[in-house]
LUMBAKE-983953 format. One record per residue: residue in one letter; x, y, z of N, C-alpha, C in turn. Coordinates in pm, whole numbers. Last residue first. Example, Ala and Ser with C-alpha at 12.3 -4.5 7.8 and 13.67 -1.06 7.14 Angstrom:
KERO type    nc1    nc2    nc3   cac1   cac2   cac3    cc1    cc2    cc3
KERO    s   1285   -225    708   1367   -106    714   1290      3    787
KERO    a   1319   -569    780   1230   -450    780   1320   -330    780
//
This chain:
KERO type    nc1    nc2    nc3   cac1   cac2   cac3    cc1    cc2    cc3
KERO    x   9674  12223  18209   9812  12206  18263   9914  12197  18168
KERO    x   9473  12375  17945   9503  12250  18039   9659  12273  18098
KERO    x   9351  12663  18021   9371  12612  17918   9431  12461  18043
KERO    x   9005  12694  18100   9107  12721  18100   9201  12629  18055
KERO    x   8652  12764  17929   8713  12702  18046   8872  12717  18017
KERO    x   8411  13035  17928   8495  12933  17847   8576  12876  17987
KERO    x   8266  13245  18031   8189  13124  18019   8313  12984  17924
KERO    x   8451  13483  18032   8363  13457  18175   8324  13297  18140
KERO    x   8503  13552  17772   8582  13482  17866   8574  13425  17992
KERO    x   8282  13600  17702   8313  13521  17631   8377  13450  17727
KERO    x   8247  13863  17875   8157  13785  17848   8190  13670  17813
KERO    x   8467  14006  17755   8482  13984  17856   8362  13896  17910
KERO    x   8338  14086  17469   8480  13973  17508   8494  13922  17652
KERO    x   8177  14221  17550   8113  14117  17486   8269  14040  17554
KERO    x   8303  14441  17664   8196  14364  17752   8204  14240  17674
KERO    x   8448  14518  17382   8530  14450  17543   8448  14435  17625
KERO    x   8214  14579  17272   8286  14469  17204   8396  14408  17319
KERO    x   8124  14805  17384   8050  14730  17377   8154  14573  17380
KERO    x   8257  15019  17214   8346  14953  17400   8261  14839  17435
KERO    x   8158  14982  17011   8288  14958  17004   8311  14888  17104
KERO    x   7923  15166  17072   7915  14996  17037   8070  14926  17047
KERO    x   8061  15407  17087   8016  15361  17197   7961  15153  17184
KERO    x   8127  15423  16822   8190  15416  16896   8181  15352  17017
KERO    x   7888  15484  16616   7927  15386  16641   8057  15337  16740
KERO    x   7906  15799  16593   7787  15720  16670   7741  15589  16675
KERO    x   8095  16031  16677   8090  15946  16639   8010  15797  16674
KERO    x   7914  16325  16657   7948  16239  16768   7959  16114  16637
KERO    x   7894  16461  16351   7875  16479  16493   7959  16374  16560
KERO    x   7978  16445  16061   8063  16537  16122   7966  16528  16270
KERO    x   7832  16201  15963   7965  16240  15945   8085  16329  16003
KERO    x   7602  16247  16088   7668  16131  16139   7803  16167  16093
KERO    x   7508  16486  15946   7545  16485  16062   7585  16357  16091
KERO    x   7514  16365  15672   7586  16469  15727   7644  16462  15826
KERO    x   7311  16196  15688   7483  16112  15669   7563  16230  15699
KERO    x   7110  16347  15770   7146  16269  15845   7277  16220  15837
KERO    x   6982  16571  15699   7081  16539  15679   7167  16480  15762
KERO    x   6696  16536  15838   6692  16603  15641   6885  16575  15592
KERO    x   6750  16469  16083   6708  16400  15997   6699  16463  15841
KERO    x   6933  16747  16162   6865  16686  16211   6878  16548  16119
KERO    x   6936  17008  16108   6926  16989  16038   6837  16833  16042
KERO    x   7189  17050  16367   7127  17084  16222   7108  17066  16135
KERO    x   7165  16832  16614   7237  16893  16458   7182  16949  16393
KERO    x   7025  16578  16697   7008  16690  16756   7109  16842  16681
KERO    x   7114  16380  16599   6958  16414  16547   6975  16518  16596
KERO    x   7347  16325  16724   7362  16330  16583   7207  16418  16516
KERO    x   7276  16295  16987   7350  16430  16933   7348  16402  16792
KERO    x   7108  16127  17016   7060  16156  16985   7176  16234  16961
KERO    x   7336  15926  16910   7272  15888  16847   7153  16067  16843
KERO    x   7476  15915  17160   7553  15962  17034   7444  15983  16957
KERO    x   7316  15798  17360   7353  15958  17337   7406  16016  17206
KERO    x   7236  15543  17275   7124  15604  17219   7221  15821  17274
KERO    x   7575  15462  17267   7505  15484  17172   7396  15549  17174
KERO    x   7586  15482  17574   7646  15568  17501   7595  15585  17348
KERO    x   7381  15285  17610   7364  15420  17693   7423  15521  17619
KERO    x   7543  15053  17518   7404  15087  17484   7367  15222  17499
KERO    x   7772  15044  17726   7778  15138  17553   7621  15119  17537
KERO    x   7695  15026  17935   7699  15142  17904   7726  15201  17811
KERO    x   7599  14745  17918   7461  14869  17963   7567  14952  17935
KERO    x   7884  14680  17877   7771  14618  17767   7630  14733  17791
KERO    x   7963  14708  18116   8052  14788  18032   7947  14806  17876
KERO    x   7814  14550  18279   7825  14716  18307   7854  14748  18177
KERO    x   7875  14292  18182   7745  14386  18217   7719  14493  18227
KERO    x   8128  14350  18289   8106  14307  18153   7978  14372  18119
KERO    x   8118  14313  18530   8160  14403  18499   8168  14447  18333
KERO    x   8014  14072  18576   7962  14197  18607   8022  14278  18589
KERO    x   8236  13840  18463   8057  13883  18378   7993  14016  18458
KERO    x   8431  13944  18672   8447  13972  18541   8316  13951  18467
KERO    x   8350  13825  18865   8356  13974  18909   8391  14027  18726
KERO    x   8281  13521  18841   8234  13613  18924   8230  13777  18886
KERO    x   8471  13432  18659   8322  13355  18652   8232  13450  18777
KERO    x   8723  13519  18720   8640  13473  18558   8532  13492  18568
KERO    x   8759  13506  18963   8755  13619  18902   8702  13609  18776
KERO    x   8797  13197  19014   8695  13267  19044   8643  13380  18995
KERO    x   9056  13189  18814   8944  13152  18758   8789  13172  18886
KERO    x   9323  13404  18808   9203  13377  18910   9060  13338  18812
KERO    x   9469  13515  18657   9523  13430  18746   9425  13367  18814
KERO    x   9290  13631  18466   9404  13575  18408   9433  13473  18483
KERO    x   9143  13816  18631   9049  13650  18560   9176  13592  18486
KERO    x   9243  14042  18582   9271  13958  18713   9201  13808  18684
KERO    x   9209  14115  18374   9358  14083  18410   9364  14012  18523
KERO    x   8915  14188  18387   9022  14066  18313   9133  14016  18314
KERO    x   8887  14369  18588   8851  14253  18641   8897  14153  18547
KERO    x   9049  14572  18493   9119  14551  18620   9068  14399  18608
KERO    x   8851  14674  18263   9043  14634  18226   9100  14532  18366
KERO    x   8651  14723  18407   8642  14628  18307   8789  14558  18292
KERO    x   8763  14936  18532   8687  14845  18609   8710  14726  18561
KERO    x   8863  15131  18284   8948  15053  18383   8872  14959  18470
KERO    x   8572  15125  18185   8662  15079  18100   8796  15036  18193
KERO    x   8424  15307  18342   8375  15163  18415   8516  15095  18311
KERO    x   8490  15579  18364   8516  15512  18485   8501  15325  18487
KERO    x   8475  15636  18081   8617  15642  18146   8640  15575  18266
KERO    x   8219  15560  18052   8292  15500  17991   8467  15494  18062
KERO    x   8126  15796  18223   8094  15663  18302   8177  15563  18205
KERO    x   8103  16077  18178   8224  16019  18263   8215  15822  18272
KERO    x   7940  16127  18044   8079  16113  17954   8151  16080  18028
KERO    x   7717  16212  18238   7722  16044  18121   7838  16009  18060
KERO    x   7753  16454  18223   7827  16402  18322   7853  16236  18304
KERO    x   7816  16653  17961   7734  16538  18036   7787  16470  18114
KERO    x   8033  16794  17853   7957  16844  17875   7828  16783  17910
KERO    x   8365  16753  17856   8287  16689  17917   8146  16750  17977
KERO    x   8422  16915  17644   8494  16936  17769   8368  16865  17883
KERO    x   8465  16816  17382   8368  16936  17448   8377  16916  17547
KERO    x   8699  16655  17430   8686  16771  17298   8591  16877  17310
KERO    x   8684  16438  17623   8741  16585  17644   8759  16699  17538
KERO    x   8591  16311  17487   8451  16365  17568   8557  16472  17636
KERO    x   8795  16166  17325   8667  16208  17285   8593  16322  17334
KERO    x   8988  16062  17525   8986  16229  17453   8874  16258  17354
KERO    x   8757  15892  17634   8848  16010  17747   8865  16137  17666
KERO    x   8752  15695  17471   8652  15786  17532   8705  15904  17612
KERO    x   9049  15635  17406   8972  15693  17330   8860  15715  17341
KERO    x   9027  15514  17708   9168  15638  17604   9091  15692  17531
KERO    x   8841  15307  17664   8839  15403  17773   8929  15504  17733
KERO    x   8982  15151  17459   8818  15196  17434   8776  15313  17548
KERO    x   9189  15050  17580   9208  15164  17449   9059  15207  17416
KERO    x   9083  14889  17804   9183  15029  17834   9189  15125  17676
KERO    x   8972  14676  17654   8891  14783  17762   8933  14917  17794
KERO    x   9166  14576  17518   9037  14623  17455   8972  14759  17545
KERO    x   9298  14429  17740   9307  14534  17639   9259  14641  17577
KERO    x   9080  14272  17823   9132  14318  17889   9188  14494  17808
KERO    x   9008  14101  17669   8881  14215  17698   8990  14302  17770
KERO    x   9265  14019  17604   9226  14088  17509   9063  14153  17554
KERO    x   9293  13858  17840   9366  13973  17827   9356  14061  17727
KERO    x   9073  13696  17824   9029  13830  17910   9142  13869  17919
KERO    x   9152  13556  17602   9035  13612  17568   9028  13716  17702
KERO    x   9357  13402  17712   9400  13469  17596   9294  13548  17621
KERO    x   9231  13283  17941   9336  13355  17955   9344  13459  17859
KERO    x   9043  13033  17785   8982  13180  17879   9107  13286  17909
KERO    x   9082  12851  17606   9153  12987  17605   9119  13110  17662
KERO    x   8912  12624  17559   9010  12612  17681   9157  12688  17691
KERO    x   8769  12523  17352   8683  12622  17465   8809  12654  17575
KERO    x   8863  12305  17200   8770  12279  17301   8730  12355  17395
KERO    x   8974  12477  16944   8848  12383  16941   8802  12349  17049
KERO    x   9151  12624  17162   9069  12714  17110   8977  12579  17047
KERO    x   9322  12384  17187   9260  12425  17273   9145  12534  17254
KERO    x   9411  12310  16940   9340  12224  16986   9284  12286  17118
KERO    x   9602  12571  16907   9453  12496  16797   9394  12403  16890
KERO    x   9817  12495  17086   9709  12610  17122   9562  12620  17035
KERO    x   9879  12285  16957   9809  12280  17113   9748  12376  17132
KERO    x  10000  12379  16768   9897  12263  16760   9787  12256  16884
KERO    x  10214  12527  16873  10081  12645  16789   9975  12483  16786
KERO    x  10370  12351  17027  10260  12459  17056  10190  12539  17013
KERO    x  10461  12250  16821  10389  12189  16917  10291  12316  17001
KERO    x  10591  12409  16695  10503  12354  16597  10434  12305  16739
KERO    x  10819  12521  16863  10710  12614  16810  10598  12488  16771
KERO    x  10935  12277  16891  10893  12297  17009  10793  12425  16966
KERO    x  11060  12255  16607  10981  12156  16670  10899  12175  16786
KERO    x  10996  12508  16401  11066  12431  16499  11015  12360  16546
KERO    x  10773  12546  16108  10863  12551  16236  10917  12506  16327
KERO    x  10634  12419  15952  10803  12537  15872  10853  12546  15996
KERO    x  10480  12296  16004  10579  12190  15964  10722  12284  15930
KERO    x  10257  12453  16114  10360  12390  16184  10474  12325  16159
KERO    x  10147  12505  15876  10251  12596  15925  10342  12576  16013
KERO    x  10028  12251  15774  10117  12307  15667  10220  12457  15762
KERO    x   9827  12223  15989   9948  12154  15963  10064  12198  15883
KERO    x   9627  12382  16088   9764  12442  16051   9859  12375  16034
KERO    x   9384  12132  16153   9440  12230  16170   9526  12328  16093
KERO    x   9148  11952  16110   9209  12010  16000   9264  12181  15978
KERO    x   9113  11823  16327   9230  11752  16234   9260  11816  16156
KERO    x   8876  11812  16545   8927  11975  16391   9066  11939  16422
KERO    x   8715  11660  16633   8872  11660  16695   8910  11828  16624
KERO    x   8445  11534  16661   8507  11615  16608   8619  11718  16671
KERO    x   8308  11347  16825   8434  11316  16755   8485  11366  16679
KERO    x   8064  11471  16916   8212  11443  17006   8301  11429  16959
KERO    x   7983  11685  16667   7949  11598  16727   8046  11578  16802
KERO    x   7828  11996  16563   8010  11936  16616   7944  11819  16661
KERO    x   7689  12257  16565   7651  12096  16553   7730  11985  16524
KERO    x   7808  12454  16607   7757  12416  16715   7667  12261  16679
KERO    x   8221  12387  16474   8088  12446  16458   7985  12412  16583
KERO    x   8476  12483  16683   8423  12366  16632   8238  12433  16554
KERO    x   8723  12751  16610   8688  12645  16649   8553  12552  16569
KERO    x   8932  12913  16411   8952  12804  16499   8875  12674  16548
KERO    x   8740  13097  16327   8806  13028  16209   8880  12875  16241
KERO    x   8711  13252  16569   8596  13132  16499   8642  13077  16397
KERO    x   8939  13356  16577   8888  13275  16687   8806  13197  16654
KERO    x   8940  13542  16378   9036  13468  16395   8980  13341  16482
KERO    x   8722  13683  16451   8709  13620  16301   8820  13505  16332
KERO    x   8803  13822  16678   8723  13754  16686   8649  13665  16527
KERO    x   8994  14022  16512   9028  13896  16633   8907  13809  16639
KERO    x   8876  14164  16329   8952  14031  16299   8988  13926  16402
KERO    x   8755  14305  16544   8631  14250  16436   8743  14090  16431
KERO    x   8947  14419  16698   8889  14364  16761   8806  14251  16676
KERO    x   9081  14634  16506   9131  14478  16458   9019  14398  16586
KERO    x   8949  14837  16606   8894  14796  16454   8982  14649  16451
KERO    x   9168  14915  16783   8999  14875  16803   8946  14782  16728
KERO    x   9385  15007  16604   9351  14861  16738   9249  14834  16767
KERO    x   9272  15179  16513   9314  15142  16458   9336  14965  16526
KERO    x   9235  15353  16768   9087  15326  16676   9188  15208  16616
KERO    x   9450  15496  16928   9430  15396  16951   9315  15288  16836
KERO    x   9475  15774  16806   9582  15680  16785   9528  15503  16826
KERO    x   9314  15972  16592   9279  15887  16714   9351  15768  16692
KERO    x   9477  16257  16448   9410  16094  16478   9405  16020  16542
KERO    x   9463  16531  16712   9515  16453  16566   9426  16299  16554
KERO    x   9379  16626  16931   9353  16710  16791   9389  16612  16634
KERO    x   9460  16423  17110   9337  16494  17116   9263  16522  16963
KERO    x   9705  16453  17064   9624  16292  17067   9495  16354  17038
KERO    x   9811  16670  17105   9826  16636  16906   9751  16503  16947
KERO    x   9750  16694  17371   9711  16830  17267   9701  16769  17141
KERO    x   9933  16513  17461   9815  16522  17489   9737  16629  17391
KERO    x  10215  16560  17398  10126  16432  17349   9983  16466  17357
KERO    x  10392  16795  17311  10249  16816  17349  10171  16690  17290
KERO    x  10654  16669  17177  10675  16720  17280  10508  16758  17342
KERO    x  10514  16502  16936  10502  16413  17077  10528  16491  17187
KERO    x  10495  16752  16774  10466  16632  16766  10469  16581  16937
KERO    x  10499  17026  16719  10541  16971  16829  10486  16863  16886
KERO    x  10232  16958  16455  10313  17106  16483  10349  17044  16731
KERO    x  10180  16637  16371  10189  16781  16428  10224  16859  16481
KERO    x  10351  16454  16343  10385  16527  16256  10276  16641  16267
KERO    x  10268  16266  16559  10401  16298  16535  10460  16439  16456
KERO    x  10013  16173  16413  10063  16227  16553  10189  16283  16560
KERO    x  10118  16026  16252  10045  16129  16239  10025  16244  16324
KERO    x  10206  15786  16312  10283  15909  16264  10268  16031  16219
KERO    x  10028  15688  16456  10130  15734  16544  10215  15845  16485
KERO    x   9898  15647  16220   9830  15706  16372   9914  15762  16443
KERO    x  10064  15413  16125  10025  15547  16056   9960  15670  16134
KERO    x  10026  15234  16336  10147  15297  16295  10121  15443  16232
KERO    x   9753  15185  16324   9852  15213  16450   9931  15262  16370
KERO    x   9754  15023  16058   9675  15180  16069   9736  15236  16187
KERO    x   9880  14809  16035   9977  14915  16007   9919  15080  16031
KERO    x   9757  14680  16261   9867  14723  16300   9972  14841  16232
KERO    x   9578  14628  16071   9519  14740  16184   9604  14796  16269
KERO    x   9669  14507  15908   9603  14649  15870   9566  14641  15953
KERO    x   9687  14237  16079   9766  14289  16029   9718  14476  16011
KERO    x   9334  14231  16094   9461  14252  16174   9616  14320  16203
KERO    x   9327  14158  15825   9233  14257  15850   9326  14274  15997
KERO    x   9447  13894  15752   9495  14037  15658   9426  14178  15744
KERO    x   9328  13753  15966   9429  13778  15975   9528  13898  15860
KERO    x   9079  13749  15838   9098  13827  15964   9246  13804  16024
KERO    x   9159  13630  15544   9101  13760  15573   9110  13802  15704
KERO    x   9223  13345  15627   9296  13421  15594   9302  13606  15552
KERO    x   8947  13284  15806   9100  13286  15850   9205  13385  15814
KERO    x   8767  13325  15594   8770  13357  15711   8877  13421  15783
KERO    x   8870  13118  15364   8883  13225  15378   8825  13331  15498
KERO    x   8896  12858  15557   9003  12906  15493   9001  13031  15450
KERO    x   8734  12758  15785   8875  12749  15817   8973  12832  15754
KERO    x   8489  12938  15705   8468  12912  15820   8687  12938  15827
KERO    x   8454  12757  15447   8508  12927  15437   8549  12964  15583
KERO    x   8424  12482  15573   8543  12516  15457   8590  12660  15455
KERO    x   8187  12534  15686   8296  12513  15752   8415  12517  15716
KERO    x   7911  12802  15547   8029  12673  15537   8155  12668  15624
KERO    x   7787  12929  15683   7694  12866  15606   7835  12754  15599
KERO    x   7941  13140  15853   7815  13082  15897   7727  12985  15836
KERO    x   8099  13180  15606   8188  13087  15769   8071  13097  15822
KERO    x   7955  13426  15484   8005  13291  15444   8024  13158  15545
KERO    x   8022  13619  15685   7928  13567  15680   7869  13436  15587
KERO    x   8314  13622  15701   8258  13575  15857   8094  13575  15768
KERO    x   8347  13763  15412   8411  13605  15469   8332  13589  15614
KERO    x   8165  14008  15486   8155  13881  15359   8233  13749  15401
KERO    x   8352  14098  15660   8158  14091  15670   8114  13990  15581
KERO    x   8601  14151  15553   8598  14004  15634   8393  14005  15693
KERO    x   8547  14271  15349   8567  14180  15274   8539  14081  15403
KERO    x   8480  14526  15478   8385  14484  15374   8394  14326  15340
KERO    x   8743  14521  15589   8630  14582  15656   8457  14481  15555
KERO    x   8877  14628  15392   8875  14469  15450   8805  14437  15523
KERO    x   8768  14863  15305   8815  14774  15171   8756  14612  15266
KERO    x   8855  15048  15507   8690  15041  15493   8686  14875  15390
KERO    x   9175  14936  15541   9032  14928  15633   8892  14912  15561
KERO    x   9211  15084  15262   9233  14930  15293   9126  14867  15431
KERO    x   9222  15401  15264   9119  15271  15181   9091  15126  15291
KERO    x   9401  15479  15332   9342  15494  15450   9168  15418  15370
KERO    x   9639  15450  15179   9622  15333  15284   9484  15353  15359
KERO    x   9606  15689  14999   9556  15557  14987   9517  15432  15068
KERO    x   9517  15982  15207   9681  15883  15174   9578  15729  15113
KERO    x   9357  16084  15224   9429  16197  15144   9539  16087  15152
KERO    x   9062  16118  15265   9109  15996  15230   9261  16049  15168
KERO    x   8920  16353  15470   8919  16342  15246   9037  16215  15240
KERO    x   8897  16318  15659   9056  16321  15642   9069  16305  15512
KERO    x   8661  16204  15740   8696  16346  15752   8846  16427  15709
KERO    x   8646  16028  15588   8644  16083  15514   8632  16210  15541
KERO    x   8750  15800  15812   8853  15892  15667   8863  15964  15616
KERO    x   8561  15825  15952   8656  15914  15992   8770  15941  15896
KERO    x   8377  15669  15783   8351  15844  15776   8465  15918  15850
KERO    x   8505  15441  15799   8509  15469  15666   8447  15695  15661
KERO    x   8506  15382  16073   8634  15367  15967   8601  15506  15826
KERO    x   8224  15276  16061   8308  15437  16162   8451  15453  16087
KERO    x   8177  15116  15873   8121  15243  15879   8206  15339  15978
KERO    x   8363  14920  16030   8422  14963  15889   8339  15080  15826
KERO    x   8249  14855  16268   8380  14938  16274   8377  14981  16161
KERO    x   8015  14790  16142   7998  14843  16228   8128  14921  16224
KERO    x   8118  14514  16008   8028  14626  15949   8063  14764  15983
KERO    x   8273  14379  16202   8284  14432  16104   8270  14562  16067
KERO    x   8029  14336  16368   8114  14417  16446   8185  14465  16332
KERO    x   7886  14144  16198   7844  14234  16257   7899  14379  16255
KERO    x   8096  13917  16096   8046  14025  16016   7967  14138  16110
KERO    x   8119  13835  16443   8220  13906  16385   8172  13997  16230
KERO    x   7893  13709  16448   7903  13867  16531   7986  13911  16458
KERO    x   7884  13521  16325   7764  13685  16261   7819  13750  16322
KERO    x   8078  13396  16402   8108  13407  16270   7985  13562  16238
KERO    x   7993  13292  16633   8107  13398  16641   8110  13438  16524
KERO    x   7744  13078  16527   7751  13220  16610   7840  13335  16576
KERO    x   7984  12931  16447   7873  12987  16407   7843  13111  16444
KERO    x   8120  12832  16618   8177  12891  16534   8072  12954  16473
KERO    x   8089  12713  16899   8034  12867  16854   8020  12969  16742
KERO    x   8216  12486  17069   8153  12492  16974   8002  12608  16922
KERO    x   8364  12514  17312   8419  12550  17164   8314  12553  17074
KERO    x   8271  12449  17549   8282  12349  17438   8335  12382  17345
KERO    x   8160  12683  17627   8245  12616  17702   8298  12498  17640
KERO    x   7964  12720  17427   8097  12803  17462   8178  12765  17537
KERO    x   7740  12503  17509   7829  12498  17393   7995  12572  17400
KERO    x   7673  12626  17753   7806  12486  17720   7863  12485  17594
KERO    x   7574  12855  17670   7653  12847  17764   7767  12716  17729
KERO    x   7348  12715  17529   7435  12768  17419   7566  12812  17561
KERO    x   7244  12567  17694   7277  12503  17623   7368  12573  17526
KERO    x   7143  12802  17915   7252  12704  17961   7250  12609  17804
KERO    x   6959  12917  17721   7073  12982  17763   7182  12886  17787
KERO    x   6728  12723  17700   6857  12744  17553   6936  12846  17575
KERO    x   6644  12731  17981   6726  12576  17904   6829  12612  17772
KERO    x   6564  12964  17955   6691  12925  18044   6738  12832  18036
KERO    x   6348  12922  17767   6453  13022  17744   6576  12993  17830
//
């Protein structure tokens, strides 16, 4: 077992994960695009856009699980799905925001219409799935041999752009194939960590923090946020204080899920109406969510940095 730890370890340090990254990402998918899809439907789906999520949601589970069998779907529809699935997550932000907005003294009571209105940050969450679709669309599969260079970059986009752009979107491809985007990846656990802690915060301030367990997302999500930003400048910080804190963040959505999980059973009604209560209790894929900035911050702990 500690031999096929340290072998799938290098691999990640190698780039070569595409695989792998490809279930998690249908995984995480899934996962967001069920919480997606019942918080719409607390919102009876009353604007069309609020389709497109659960829609791409569906479609990039299907492309990332494809991209585990072929390297072709892997580069092309993969790719071009978690980058449509992204996008829509920027326009769901938006729509979030304007939602917000358009309750009764919109932004003058931010805190009151964040609370009560749509959860402004989710929408960013949910692109976490596409980011990490994006990333494996990049690199090398895990049975890559040395001389697999992945030649079969973005040539066609580099060529629309400037000369000094084109060089560096090439470089930055060639570095995501050899594992050597630890930066990018713990400013996005990074990220990740702070809007997954926001949106635990006004969660568990809706019943007014009635487990003291509701505090530990809020406390360990800046922990998490602090030790990636700092693994930015500090490759000790990578490989030290950032996998433990990762750890933490990973034991405490587990923790948070079996709570959500039981408040959902704990409802009326219980198990005889279960999609019920999942629909209207604790949202009981959330806590897997913050999960997803451990995982990232994990990722970024074991990859190597980009070259001079």
């Amino acid at each position: 077992m500690t031999t096929e730890l340290a072998v799938y370890a290098n691999d990640i340090r190698e780039g070569k994960f595409q695989r792998s990254l490809s279930l998690l990402t249908a995984a995480t998918s899934v996962v967001s695009g069920l919480e997606v899809a019942y918080e719409h439907y607390r919102g009876s789906y009353s604007r069309r856009v609020m389709y497109t999520p659960v829609i791409l949601s569906g479609l990039l589970a299907c492309a990332a699980f494809a991209a585990f069998f072929s390297r072709r779907a892997a580069r092309t529809v993969l790719r071009f799905v978690s980058a449509a699935t992204l996008l829509d997550a920027f326009v769901g932000f938006y729509f979030h925001i304007r939602g917000i907005h358009r309750k009764p003294g919109g932004w003058r009571f931010p805190m009151t219409n964040m609370i009560m209105g749509p959860p402004i940050f989710a929408p960013l969450l949910f692109g976490t799935s596409a980011y990490l679709g994006l990333i494996a669309s990049y690199l090398q599969r895990e049975e890559a041999g040395q001389n697999d260079n992945g030649k079969d970059g973005d040539t066609w986009l580099a060529r629309l752009l400037p000369s000094s752009a084109s060089r560096e979107l090439l470089s930055s491809e060639q570095d995501i194939r050899e594992g050597k985007f630890q930066r990018q990846v713990a400013i996005a656990a990074g990220i990740s960590a702070l809007l997954s802690g926001f949106e635990a915060y006004y969660s568990h301030y809706k019943n007014n923090f009635r487990y003291k367990v509701q505090w530990s997302p809020i406390i360990i999500a800046p922990m998490l946020a602090a030790a990636a930003f700092a693994s930015v400048g500090s490759r000790r910080a990578a490989t030290t204080i950032l996998p433990a804190a990762s750890a933490l963040a990973s034991a405490d959505a587990a923790v948070g899920f079996y709570y959500h999980a039981r408040g959902v059973l704990r409802r009326p009604g219980g198990r005889k109406h279960l999609v019920y209560n999942i629909i209207y209790g604790p949202p009981i894929f959330a806590p897997l969510l913050f999960g997803a900035a451990g995982f990232l911050g994990f990722m970024a702990s074991l990859l190597r940095r980009r070259r001079a």
